[in-house]
Structures are given as C-alpha cells and as structure tokens.
PAZANU-340475 format. One record per residue (C-alpha): residue number from 0; residue in one letter; x, y, z. Coordinates in steps of 0.001 Angstrom, whole numbers, plus 500000, padded with zeros to 6 digits. Each point is the difference from the previous one (the first is absolute). Example, Ala and Ser with C-alpha at 12.3 -4.5 7.8 and 13.67 -1.06 7.14 Angstrom:
<rs>
0;A;512300;495500;507800 .
1;S;501370;503440;499340 .
</rs>
This chain:
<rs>
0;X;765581;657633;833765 .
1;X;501773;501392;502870 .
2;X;500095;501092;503315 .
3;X;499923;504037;501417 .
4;X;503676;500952;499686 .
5;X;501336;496518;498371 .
6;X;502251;499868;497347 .
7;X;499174;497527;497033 .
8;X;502489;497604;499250 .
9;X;500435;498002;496945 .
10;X;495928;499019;498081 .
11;X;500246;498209;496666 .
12;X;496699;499673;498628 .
13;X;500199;498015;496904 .
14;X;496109;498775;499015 .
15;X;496617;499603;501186 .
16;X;497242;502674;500914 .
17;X;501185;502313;502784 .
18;X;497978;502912;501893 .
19;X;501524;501463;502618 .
20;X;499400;503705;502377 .
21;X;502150;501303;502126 .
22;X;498806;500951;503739 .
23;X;501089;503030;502339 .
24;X;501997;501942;497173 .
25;X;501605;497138;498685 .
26;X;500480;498817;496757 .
27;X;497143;497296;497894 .
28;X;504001;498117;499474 .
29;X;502753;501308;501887 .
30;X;501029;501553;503017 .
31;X;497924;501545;502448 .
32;X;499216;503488;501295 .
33;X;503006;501862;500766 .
34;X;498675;502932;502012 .
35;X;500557;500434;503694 .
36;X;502979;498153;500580 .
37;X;502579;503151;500854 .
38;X;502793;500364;497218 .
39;X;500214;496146;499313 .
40;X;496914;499485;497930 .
41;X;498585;496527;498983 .
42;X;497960;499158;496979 .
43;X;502870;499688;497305 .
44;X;498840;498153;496931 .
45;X;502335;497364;499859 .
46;X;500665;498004;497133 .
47;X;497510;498943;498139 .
48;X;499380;498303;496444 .
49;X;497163;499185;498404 .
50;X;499755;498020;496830 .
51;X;497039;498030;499156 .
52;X;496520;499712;501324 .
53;X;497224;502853;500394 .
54;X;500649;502132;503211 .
55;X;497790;502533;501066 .
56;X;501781;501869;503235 .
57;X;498587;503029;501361 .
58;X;501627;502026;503459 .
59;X;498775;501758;502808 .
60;X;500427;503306;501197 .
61;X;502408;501260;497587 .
62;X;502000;496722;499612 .
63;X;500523;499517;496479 .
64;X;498341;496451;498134 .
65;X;503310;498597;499763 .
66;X;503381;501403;501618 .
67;X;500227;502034;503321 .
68;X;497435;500706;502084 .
69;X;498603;503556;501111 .
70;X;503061;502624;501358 .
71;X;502300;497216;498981 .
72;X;502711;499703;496593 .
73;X;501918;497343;498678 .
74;X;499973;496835;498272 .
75;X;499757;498169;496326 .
76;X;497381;498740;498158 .
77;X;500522;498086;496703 .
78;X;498239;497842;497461 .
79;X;502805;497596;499491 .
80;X;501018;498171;496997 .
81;X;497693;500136;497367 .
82;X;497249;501268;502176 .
83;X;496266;499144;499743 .
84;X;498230;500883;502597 .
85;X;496680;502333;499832 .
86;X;500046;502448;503251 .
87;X;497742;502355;501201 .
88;X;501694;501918;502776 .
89;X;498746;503761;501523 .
90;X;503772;501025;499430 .
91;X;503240;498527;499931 .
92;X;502671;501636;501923 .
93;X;503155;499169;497878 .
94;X;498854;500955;496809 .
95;X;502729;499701;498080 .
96;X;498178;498241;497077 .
97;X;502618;499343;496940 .
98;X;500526;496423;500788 .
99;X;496516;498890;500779 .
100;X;497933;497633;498193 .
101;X;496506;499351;500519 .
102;X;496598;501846;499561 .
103;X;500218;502369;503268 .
104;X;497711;502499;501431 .
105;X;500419;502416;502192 .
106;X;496982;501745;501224 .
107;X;497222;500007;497056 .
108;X;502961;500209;497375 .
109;X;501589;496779;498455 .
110;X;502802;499078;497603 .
111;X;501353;497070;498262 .
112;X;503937;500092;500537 .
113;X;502054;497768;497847 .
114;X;499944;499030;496235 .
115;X;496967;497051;500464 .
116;X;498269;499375;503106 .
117;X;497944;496858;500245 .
118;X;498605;499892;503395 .
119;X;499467;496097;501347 .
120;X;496777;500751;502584 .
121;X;496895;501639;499303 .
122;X;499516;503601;500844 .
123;X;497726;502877;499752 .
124;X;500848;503671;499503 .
125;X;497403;501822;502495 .
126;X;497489;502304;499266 .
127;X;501621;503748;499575 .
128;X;503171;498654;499278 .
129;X;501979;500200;496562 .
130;X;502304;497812;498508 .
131;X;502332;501700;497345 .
132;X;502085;497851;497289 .
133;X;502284;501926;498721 .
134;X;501549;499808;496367 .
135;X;502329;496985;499575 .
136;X;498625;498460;502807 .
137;X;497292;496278;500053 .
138;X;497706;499246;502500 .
139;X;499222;496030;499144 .
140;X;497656;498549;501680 .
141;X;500402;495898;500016 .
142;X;497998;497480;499208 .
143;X;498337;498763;503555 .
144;X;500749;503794;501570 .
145;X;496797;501919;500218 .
146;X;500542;504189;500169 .
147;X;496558;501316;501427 .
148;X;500542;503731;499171 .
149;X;496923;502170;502068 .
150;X;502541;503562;499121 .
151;X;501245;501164;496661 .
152;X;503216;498880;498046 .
153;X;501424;502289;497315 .
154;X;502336;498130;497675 .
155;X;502632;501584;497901 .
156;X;501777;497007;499439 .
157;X;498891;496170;499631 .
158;X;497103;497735;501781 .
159;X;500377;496480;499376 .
160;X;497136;497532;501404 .
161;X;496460;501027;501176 .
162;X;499583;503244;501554 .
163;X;496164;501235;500825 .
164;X;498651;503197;501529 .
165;X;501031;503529;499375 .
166;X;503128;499956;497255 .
167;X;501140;502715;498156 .
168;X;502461;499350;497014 .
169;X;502017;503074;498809 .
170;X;500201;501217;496599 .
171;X;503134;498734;498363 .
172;X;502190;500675;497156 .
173;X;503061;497793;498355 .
174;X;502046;501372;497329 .
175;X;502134;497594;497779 .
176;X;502546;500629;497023 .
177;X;500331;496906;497227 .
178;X;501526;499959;496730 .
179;X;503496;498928;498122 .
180;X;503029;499892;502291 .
181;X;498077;501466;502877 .
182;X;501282;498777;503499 .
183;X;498558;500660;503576 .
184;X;501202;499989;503767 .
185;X;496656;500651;501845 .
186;X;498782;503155;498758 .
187;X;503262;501141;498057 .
188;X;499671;499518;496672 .
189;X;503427;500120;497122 .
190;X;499234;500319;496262 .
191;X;501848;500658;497135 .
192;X;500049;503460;497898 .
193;X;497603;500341;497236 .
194;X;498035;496922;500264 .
195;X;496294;499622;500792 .
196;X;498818;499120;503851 .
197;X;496367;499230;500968 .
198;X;499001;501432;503877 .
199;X;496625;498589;501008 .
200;X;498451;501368;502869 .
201;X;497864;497247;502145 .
202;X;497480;501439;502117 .
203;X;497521;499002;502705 .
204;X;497171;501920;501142 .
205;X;499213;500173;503752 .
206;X;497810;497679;501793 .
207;X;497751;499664;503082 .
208;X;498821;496934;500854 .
209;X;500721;498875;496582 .
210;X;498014;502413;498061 .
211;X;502073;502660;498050 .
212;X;499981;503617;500436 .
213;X;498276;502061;497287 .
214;X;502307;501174;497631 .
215;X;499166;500805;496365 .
216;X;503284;498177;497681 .
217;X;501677;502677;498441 .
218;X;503601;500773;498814 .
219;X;503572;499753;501441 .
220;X;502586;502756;499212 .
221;X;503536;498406;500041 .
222;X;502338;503044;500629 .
223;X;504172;499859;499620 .
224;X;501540;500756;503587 .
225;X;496520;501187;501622 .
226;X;497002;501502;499299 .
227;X;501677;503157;499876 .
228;X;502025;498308;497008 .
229;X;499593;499541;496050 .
230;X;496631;498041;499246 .
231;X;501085;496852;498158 .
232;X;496055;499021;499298 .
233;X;496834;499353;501475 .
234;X;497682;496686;499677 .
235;X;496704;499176;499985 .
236;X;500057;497593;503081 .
237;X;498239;496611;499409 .
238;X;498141;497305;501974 .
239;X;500030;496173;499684 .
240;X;499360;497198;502427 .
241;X;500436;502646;502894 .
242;X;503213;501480;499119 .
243;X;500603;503370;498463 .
244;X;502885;500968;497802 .
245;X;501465;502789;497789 .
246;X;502682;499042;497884 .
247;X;502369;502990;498352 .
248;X;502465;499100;497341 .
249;X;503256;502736;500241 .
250;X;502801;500268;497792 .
251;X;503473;500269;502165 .
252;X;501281;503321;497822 .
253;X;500730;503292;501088 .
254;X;496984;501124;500712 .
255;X;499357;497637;502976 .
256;X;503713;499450;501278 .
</rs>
C-alpha cells in the first residue's frame, strides 16, 4: 500500500473485507521498501490501527504484512478500542501484542486477543493455518457472521455460535468447594475448622470435531497441597447427561489442615 522508499502515514481501517500485498519490498499495509536509499531509509510503518473488518495483508520482499517495509523499522500498529477485527498478515513489525484485540494471525499461527471477540464480517482461517483459543478466552461467532474454517482450531477456552471443520476441544477440569460457611474469591476458597466441605471435580473429556477422545471413566485422587501431599480420598468418577464428576466429602481436622 505504498510506494519504494515511502513512509506510511496515518491508515485507519475500521470494517469491510480488505486484501492487500505489498510490491518492491514493501509492506501488504505500510511503508514501502527501505533499501537503497543511503543512511536515510524509507519504508517506516507509520501509524496504523486496525479495528474491525477482515484484513488479509501480505508484503513483498521482506516487508512485513503490516508495519515497515523490507530494510526499514518503525511505526505502530494497534487494534483500538475494543478491537474486532480478524487479520491475516505474513508478520507484523511492531509486535508488541498486550493491548490487542481481535483474532490475529501471523504467518499460519493465529490467536484470539482480548476477553470475547465477536468478529462483525465473515472470514475463513486458510488451509495450514491454526487458530489457538486460549483458556479464559471466547471466540463468538454472531448470528449473520459466517466463519468458514478450511485449517484447524484448538480451543482451550470457549466457542460460542457455529463453528465447522477441524475443532479440537481440550480436556478440562473444574474443581469447586461447597458446604456451611464456605466463601470463595475465584479459586480461593475460606472455611471454617472442623466442619465438613464437599470438592467436586467437573471434568470434560477432549474432543475433535465433536466426538470425544477415548478414555475409560475411572477415579480422581484429591491430594492436600499436591500430589506429592496426604491423600484425602479417591472417587469413582461418574457420568450423566455428558458431564463427569467425583465428589469427596473431607472433614476440616488435623489431619487435612
């Protein structure tokens, strides 16, 4: 998107379906090459936000998909506020990635940075590339948005909306503490000396294209402190309406303090 040697100024690309390659070592958004121009070298990357829409930018010659392009430095890219963008870039030159938001791929590997990303345009993850949703993080795909997925996405955290092709669901496991006088702040749990607490394990057995792994349901161990700790019990794990649990009953004493 520019010129051998140019600098890119100021590009704000908010929605729609965008493809762009860079020509002559410069970048697919961005500045252009930056070789051959004595000590002042062009190509810087400018500024350059991108918060909605589904951008697929590719450079030349060693110019980076988005940022700088080849023998050339400088430049921001961000996502905005409350970024949704998809992009597909070869490489993004200022990859300083803690405040982005958006599903974002660079080369053949993708993420979803931020809490819940719901893209607003169709897109498709390409063939040979991989889409990774990490724990604590939602992909949701809206009603009216269509996500044609020809790679592979491996989920360890949350999918909401229709999602075909190759997906992989981790194997999971949620521990929880109940009983009298019990209290919780996330997974911190207080309770009072010498009364009875419940801790039910929740688990969920991997999945490929919604079929689940092969896994024989056996028995949880619960240790105090680690498995290198006492043994408080173990439980026959059970099965109902998809969801297996094991449920151990412990005495607060001084045995398990």
């Amino acid at each position: 998107m520019n010129a051998t040697g140019g600098d890119a100024g100021t590009i704000t690309i908010s929605g729609g379906s965008v493809t762009a390659i860079g020509n002559g070592g410069g970048a697919g958004i961005g500045g252009g090459n930056g070789v051959g121009y004595g000590s002042i070298y062009g190509g810087s990357g400018g500024t350059i936000t991108i918060s909605g829409g589904s951008v697929t930018a590719t450079g030349n010659g060693g110019g980076a998909g988005i940022g700088s392009g080849n023998g050339s430095e400088g430049g921001t890219f961000s996502t905005g506020t409350n970024g949704h963008a998809v992009i597909i870039a070869n490489s993004i030159s200022d990859n300083t990635s803690d405040d982005w938001s958006g599903v974002i791929f660079q080369g053949q590997t993708g993420a979803v940075y931020g809490a819940d990303i719901a893209p607003a345009e169709d897109f498709t993850i390409p063939a040979g590339s991989t889409l990774t949703i990490e724990n604590g993080k939602t992909l949701t795909i809206s009603e009216g948005v269509t996500l044609t997925n020809n790679g592979t996405i491996i989920c360890y955290g949350t999918i909401n909306g229709d999602v075909g092709g190759d997906v992989s669901y981790a194997s999971a496991v949620e521990v929880g503490i109940s009983g009298d006088g019990v209290t919780h702040t996330g997974n911190s749990y207080t309770a009072q000396y010498n009364t009875q607490i419940t801790i039910t394990a929740t688990m969920r057995r991997a999945q490929s294209n919604g079929v689940n792994a092969l896994a024989d349901i056996g028995k949880v161990d619960f240790y105090l402190g680690g498995t290198g700790g006492t043994l408080l019990g173990s439980v026959q794990v059970t099965s109902s309406g998809g969801a297996y649990t094991a449920t151990l009953e412990v005495t607060l004493n001084d045995t398990t303090k």
